[in-house]
N, CA, C and O of each residue as an XYZ file, in Angstrom:
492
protein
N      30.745    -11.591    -42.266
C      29.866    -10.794    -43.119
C      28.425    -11.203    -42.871
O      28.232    -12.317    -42.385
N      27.388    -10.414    -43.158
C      26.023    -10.698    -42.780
C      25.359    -10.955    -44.537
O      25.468    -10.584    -45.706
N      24.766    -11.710    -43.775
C      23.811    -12.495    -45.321
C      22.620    -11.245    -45.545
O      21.982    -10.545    -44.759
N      22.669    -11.340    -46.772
C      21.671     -9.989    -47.010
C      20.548    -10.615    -47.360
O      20.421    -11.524    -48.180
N      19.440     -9.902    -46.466
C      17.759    -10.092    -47.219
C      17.184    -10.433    -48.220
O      17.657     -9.830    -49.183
N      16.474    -11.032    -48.465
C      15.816    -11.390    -49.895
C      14.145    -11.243    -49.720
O      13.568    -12.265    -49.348
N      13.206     -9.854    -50.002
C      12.152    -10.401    -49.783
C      11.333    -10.260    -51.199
O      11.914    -10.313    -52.283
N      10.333    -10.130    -51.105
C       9.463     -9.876    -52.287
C       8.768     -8.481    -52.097
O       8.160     -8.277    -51.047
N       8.832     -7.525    -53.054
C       8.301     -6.279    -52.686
C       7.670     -5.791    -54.164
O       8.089     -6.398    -55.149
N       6.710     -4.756    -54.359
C       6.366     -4.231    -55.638
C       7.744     -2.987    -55.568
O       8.089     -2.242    -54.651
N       8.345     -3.197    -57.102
C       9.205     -2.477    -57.670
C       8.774     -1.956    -58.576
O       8.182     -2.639    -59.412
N       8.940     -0.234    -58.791
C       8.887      0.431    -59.635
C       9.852      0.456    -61.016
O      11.066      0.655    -60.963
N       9.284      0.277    -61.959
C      10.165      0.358    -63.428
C      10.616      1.285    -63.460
O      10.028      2.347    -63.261
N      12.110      1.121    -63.790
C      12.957      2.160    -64.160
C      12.394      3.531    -65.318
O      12.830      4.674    -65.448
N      11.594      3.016    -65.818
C      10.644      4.378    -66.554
C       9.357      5.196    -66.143
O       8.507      5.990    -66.546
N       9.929      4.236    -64.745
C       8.409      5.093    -63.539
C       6.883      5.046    -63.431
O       6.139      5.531    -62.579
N       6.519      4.045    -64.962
C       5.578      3.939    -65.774
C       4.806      2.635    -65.403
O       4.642      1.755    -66.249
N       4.099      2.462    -63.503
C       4.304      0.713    -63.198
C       4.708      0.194    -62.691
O       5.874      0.112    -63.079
N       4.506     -0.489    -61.714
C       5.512     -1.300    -60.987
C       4.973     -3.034    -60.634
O       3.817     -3.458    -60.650
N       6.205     -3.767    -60.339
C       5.866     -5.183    -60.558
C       6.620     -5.952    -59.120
O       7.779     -5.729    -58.771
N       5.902     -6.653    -58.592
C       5.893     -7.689    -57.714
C       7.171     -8.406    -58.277
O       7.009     -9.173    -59.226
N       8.639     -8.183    -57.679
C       9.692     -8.999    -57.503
C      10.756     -9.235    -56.392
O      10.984     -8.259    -55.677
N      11.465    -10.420    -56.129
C      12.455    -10.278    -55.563
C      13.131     -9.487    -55.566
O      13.618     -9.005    -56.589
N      13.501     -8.895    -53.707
C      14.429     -7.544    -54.013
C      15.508     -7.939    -52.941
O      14.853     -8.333    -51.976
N      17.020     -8.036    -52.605
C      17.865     -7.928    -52.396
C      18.435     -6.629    -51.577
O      18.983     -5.671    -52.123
N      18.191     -6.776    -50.052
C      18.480     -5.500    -49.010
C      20.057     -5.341    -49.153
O      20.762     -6.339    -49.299
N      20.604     -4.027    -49.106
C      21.608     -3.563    -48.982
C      21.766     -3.053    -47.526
O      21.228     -2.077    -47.001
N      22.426     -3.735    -47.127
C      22.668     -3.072    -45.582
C      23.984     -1.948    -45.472
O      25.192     -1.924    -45.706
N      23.187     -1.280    -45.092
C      24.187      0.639    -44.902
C      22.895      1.117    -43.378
O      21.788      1.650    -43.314
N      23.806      0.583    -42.476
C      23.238      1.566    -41.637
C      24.533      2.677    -41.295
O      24.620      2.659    -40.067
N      25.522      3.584    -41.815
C      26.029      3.995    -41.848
C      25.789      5.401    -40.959
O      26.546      6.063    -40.250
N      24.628      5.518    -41.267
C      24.158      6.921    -40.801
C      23.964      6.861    -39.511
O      24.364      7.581    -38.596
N      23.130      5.678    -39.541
C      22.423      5.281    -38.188
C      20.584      5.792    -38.004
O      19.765      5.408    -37.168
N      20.398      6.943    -39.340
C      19.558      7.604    -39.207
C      18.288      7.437    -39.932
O      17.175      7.894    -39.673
N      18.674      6.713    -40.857
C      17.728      6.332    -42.121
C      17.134      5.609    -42.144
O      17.640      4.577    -41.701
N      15.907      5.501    -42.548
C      15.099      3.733    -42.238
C      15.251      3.505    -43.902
O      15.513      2.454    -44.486
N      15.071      4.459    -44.308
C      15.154      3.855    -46.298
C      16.170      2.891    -46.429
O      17.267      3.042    -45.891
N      15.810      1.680    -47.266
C      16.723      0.768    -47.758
C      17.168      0.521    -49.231
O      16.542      0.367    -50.279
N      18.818      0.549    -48.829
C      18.663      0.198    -50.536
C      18.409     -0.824    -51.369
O      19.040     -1.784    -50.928
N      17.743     -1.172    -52.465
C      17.783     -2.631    -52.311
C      18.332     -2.596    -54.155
O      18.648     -1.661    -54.891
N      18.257     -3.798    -54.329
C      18.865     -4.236    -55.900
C      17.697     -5.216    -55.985
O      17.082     -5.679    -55.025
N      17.481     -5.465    -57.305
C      16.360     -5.809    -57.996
C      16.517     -7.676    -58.515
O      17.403     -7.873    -59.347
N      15.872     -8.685    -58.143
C      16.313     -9.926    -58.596
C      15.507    -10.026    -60.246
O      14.672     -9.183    -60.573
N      15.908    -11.166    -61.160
C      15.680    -10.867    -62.064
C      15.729    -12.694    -62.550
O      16.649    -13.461    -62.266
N      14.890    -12.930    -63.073
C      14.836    -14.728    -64.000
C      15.659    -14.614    -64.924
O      15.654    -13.627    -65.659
N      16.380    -15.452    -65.031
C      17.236    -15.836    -66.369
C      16.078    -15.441    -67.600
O      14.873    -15.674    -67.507
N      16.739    -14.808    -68.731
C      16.183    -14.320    -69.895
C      17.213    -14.518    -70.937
O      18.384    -14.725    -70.620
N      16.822    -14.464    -72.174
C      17.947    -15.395    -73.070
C      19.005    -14.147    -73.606
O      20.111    -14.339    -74.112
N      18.364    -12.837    -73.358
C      18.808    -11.473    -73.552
C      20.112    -11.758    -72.873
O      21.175    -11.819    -73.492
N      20.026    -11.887    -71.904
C      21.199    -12.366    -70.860
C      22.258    -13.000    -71.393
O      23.377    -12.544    -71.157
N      22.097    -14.253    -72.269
C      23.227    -14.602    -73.266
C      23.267    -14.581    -74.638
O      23.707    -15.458    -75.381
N      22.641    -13.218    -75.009
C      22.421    -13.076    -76.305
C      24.572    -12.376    -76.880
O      25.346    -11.687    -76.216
N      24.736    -12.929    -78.134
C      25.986    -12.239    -78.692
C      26.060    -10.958    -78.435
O      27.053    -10.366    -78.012
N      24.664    -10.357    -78.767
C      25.443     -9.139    -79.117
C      25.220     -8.268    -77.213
O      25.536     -7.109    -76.946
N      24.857     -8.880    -76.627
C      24.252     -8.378    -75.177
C      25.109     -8.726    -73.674
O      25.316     -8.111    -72.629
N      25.471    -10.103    -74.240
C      26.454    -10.947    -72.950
C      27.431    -10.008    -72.461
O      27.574     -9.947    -71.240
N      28.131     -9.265    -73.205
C      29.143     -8.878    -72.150
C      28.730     -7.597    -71.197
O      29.394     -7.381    -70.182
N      27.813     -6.901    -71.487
C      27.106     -5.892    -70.764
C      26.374     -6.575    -69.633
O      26.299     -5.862    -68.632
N      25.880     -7.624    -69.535
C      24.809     -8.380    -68.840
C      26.029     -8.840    -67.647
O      26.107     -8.701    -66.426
N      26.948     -9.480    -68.743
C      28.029    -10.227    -67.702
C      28.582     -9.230    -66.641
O      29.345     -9.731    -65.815
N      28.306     -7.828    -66.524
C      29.028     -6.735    -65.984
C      28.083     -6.503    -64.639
O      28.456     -6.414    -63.469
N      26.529     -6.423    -65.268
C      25.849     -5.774    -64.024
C      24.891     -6.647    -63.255
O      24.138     -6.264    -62.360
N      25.082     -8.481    -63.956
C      24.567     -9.247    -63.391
C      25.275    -10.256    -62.521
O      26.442    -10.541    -62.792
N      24.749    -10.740    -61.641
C      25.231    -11.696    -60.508
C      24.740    -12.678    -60.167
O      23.859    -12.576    -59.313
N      25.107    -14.085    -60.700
C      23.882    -15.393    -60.906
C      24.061    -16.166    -59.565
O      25.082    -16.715    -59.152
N      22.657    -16.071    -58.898
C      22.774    -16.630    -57.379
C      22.990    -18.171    -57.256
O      22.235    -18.969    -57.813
N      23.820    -18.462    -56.667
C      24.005    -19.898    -56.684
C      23.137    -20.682    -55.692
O      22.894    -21.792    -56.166
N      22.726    -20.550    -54.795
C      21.950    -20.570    -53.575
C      21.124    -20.618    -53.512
O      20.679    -20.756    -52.372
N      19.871    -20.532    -55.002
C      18.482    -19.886    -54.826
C      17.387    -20.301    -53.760
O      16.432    -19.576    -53.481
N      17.703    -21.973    -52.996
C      16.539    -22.108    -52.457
C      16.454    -21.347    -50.942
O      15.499    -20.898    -50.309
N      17.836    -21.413    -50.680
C      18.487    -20.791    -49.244
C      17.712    -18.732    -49.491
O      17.163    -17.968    -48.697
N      18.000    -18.638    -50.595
C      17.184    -17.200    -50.328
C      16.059    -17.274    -50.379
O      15.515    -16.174    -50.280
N      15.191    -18.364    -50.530
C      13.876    -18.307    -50.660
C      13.197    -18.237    -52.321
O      12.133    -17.621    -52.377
N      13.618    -18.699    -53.397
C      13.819    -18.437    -54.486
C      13.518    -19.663    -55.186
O      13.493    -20.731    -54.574
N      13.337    -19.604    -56.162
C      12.366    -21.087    -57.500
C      13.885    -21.969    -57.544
O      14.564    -21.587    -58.496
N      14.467    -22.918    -56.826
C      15.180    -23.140    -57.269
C      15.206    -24.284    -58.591
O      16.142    -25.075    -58.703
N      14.247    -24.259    -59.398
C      14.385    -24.761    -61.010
C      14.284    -23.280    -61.807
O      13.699    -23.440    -62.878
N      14.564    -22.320    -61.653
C      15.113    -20.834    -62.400
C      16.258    -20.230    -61.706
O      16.441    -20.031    -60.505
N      17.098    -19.948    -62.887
C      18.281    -19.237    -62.387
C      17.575    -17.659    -62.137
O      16.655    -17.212    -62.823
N      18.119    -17.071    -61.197
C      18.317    -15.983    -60.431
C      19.363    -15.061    -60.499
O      20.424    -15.483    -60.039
N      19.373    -13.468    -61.117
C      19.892    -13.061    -61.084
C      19.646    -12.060    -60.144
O      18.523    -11.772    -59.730
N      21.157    -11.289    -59.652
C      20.931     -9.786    -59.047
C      21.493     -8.901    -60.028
O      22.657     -9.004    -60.415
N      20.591     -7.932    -60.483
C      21.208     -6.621    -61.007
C      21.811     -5.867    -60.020
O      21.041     -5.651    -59.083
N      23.339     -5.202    -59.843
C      23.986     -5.001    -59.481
C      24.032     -2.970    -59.710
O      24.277     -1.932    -59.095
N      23.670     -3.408    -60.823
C      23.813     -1.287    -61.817
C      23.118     -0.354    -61.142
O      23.490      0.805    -60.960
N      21.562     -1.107    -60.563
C      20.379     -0.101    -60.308
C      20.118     -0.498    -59.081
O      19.643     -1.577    -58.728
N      20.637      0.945    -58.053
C      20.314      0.604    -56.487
C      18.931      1.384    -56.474
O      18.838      2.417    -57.137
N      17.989      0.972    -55.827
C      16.817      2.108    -55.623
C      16.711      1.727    -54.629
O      17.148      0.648    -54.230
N      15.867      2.844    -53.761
C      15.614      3.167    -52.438
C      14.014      2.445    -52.275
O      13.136      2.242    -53.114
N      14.066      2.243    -51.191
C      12.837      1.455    -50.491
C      12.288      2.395    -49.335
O      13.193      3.228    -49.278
N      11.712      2.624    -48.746
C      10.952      3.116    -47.808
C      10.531      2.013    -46.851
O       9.484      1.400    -47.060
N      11.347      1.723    -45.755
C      11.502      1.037    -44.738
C       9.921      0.595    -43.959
O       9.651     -0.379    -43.256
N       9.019      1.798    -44.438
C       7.873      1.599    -43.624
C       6.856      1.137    -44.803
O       5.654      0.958    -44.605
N       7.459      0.979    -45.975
C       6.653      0.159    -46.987
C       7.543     -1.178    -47.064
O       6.888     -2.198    -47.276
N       8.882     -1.329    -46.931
C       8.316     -2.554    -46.206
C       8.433     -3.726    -45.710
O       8.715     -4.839    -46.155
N       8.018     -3.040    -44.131
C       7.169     -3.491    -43.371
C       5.948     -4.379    -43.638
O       5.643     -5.562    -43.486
N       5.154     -2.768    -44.308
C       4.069     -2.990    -44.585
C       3.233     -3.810    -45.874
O       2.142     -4.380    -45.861
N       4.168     -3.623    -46.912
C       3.682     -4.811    -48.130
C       4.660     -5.700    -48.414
O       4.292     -6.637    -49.122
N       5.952     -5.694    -48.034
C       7.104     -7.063    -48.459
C       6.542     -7.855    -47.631
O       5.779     -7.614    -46.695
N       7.117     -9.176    -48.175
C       7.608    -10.523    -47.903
C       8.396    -11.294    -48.132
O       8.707    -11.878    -49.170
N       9.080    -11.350    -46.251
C      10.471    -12.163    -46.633
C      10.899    -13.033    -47.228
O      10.493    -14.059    -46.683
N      11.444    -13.244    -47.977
C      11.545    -14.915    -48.568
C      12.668    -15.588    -48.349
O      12.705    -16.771    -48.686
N      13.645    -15.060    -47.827
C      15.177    -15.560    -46.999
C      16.284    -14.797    -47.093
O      16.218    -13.583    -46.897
N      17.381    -15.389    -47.390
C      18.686    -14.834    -46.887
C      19.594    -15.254    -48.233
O      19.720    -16.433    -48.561
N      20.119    -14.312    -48.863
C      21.044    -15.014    -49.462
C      22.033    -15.968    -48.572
O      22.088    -15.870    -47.346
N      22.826    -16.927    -49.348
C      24.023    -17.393    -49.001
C      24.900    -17.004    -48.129
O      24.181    -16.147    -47.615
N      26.135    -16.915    -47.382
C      26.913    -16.432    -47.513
C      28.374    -16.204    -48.709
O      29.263    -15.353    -48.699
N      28.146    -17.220    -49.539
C      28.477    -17.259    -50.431
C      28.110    -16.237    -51.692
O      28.967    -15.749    -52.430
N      26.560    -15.986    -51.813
C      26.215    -15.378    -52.492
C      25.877    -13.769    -51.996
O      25.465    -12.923    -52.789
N      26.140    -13.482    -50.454
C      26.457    -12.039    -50.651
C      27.466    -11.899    -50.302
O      27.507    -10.839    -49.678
N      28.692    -12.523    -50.335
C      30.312    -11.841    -50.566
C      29.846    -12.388    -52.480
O      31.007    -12.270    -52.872
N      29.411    -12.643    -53.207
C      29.426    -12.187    -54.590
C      28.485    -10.987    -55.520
O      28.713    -10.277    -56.499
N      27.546    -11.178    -54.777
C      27.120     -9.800    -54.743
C      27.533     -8.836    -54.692
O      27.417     -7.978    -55.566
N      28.116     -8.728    -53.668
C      29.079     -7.238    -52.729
C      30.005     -7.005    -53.712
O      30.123     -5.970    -54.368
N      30.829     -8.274    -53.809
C      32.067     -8.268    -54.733
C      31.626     -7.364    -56.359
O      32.097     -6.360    -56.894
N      30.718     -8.139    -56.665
C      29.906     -8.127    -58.161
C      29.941     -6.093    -58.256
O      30.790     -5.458    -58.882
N      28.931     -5.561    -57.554
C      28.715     -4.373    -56.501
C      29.670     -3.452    -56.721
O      29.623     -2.551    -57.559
N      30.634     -3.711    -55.876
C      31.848     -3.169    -55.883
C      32.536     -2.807    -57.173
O      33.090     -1.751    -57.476
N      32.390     -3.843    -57.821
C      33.244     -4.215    -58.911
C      33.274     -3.283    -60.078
O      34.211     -2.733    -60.655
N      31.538     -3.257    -60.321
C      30.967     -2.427    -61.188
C      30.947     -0.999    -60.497
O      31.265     -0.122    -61.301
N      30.620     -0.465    -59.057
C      30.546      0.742    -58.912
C      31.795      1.212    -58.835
O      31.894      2.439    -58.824
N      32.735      0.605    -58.781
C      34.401      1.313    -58.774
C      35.070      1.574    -60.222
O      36.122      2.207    -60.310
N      34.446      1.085    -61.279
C      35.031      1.082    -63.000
C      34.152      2.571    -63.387
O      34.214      3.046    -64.521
């Protein structure tokens, strides 16, 4: 299996309203062969929302806690999550042009990803 990308890119908020400088997580699909757009998934800092009662088991569904963080290039004194729920598209020639790589997940941590991925897009 191939270790998936980790760079830093500006991400647009899911309310379209803004966007913010974070770790993003490449999905590799060259399936087509034709596409330069990438999909990527969004990294995310531990937040206490994350193990809140009434929130944990929703969180526990679409999140994926990287074990690996320094190997992807990542704070390793903050846990690291991947949101798994929200794939958005990247524009291959943005980037090029404004990301920065910051490493590789694991191999460990993208067969849990994938798995994670899977898991949730098949329910």
């Amino acid at each position: 299996m191939n270790r998936l990308s980790v760079y830093k890119a500006y991400v647009q908020f899911a309310s379209g309203q803004g966007e913010k400088m974070r770790p993003i997580v490449i999905l590799v699909d060259d399936s087509d062969g034709l596409s330069l757009d990438k999909s990527v998934l969004a990294i995310y800092s531990y937040k206490k929302k994350f193990n809140d009662e009434q929130t944990r088991d929703y969180y526990e569904k679409i999140l994926y806690q990287i074990q690996d963080s320094k190997v992807a290039g990542l704070n390793p004194n903050m846990i690291s999550y991947v949101n798994v729920s929200v794939v958005r598209i990247y524009p291959f020639r943005d980037l090029l042009e404004e990301a920065v790589f910051l490493g590789e997940l694991s191999a460990r941590d993208s067969r849990g990803v994938i798995n994670k991925y899977n898991e949730y897009h098949s329910s």
